[in-house]
TORVEX-869311 format. One line per 2 residues: number of its first residue (from 1); their letters; for each residue x, y, z of N, C-alpha, C. Coordinates in steps of 0.2 Angstrom, whole numbers, always signed. Atoms other than C-alpha are relative to their C-alpha. Layout:
N
NUM) A) X/Y/Z/X/Y/Z/X/Y/Z  ... .
end
This chain:
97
1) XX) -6/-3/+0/-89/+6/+15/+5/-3/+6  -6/+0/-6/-73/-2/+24/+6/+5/+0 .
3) XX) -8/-5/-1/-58/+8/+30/+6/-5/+1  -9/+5/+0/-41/-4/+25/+5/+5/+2 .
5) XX) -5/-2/-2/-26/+1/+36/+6/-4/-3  -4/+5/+4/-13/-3/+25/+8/+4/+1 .
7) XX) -7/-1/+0/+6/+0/+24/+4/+3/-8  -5/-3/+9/+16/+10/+9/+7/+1/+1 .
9) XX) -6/-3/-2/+34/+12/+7/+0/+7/-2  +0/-7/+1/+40/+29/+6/+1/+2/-8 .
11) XX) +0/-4/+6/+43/+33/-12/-9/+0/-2  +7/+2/+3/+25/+26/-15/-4/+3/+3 .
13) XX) +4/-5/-5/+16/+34/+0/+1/+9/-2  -2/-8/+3/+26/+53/-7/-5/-1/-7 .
15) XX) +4/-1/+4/+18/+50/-23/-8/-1/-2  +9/+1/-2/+0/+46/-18/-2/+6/+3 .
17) XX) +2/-5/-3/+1/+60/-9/+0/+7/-3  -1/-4/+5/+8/+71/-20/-5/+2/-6 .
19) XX) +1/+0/+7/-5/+67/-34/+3/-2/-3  -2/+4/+7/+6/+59/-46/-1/-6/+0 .
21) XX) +2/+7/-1/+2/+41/-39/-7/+0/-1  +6/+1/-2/-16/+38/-44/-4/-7/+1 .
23) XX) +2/+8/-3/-16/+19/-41/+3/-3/+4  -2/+5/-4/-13/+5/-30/+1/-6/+0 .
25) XX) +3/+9/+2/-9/-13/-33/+3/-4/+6  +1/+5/-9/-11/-25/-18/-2/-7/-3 .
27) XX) +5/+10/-1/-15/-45/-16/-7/+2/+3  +4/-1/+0/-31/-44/-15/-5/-7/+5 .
29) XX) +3/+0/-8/-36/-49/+4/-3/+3/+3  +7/-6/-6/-47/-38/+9/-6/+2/-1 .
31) XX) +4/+0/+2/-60/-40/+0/+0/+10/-3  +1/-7/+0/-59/-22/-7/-5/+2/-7 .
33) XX) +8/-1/+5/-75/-12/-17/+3/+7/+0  +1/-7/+2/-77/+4/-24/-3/+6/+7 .
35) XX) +3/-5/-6/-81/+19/-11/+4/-3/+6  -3/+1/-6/-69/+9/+2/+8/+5/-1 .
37) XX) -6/-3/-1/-56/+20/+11/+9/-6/-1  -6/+4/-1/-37/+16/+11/+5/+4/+4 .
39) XX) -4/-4/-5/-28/+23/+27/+8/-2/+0  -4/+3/+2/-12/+22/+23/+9/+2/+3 .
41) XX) -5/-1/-4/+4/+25/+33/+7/-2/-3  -5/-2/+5/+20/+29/+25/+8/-4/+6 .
43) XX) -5/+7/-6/+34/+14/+33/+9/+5/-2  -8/-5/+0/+54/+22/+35/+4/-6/-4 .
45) XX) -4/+5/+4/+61/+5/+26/-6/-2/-5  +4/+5/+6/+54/-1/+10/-2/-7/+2 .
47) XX) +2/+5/+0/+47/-17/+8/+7/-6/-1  -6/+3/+3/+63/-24/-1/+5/+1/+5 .
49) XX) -6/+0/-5/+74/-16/+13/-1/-5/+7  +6/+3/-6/+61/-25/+26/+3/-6/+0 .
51) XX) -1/+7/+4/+64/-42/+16/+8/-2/+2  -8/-1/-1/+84/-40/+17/+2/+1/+6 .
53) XX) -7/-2/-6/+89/-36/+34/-2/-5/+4  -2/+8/-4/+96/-45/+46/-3/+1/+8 .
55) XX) +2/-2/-9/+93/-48/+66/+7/+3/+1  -4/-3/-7/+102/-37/+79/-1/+3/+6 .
57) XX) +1/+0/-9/+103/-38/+96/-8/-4/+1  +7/+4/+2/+87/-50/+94/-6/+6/-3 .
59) XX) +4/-3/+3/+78/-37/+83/+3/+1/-9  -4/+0/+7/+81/-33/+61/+1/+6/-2 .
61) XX) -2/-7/+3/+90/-20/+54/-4/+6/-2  +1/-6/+5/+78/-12/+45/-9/-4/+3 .
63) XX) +7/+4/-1/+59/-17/+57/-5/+5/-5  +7/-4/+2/+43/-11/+51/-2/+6/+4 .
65) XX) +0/-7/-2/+40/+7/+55/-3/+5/+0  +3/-5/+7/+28/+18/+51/+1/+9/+1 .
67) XX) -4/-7/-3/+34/+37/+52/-5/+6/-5  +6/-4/+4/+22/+52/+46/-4/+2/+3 .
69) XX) +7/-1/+1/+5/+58/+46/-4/-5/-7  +2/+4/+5/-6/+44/+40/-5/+3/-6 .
71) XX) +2/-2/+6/-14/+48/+21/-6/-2/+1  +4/+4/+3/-32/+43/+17/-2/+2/-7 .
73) XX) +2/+1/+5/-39/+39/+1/-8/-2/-3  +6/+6/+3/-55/+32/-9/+1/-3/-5 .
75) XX) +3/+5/+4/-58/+18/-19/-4/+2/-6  +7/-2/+7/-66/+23/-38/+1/-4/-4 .
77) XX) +1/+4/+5/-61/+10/-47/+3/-7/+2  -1/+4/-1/-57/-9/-45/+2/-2/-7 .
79) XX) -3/+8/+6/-46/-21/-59/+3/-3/+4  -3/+6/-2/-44/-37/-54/+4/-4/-5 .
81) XX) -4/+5/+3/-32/-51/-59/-5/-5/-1  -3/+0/+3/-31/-59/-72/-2/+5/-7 .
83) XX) +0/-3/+6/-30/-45/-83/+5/+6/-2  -4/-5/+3/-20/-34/-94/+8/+0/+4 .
85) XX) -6/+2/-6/-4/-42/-84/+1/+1/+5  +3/+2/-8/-11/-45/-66/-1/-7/+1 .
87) XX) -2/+8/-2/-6/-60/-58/-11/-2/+3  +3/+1/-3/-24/-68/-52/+2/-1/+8 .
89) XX) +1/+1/-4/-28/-65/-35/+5/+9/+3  +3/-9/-1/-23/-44/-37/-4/+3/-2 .
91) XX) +5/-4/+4/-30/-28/-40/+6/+5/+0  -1/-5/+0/-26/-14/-45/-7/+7/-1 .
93) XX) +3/-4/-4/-34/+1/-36/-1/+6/-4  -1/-4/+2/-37/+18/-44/-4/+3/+6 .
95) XX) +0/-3/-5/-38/+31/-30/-1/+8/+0  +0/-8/+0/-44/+49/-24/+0/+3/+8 .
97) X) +4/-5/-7/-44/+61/-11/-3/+2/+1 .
end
């Protein structure tokens, strides 16, 4: 069993926490298996806000952040790409507390 330190933005890190998020789809670099944890730390700017901002004062608008109490998770299922509209070289995750 590994424990992946991974990054969520906030709508997606509330809903995993919540229960209503029971999955997870990631690039699939990390080698990830069934029974691996996923510690998951909840970021103040989405990914898209991340991508978007600009430099100021030599630093970006919107840096990486992570704000919270980090969530963990476990690994119960693995699908990998290419299937069912999964690009090769994702997965998607299915996930428990």
């Amino acid at each position: 069993m590994k424990i992946h330190r991974l990054k969520a933005d906030g709508p997606s890190f509330d809903a995993i926490r919540s229960g209503e998020k029971k999955c997870d789809i990631r690039f699939d670099d990390r080698g990830f298996e069934v029974g691996d944890m996923l510690h998951l730390r909840k970021t103040k700017y989405t990914g898209e806000e991340m991508a978007n901002s600009v430099k100021v004062d030599g630093g970006l608008s919107c840096p990486l952040q992570a704000v919270g109490k980090p969530y963990d998770v476990r690994v119960t299922h693995i699908l990998r790409g290419p299937a069912y509209g999964l690009k090769e070289g994702w997965v998607c995750l299915s996930i428990t507390d």
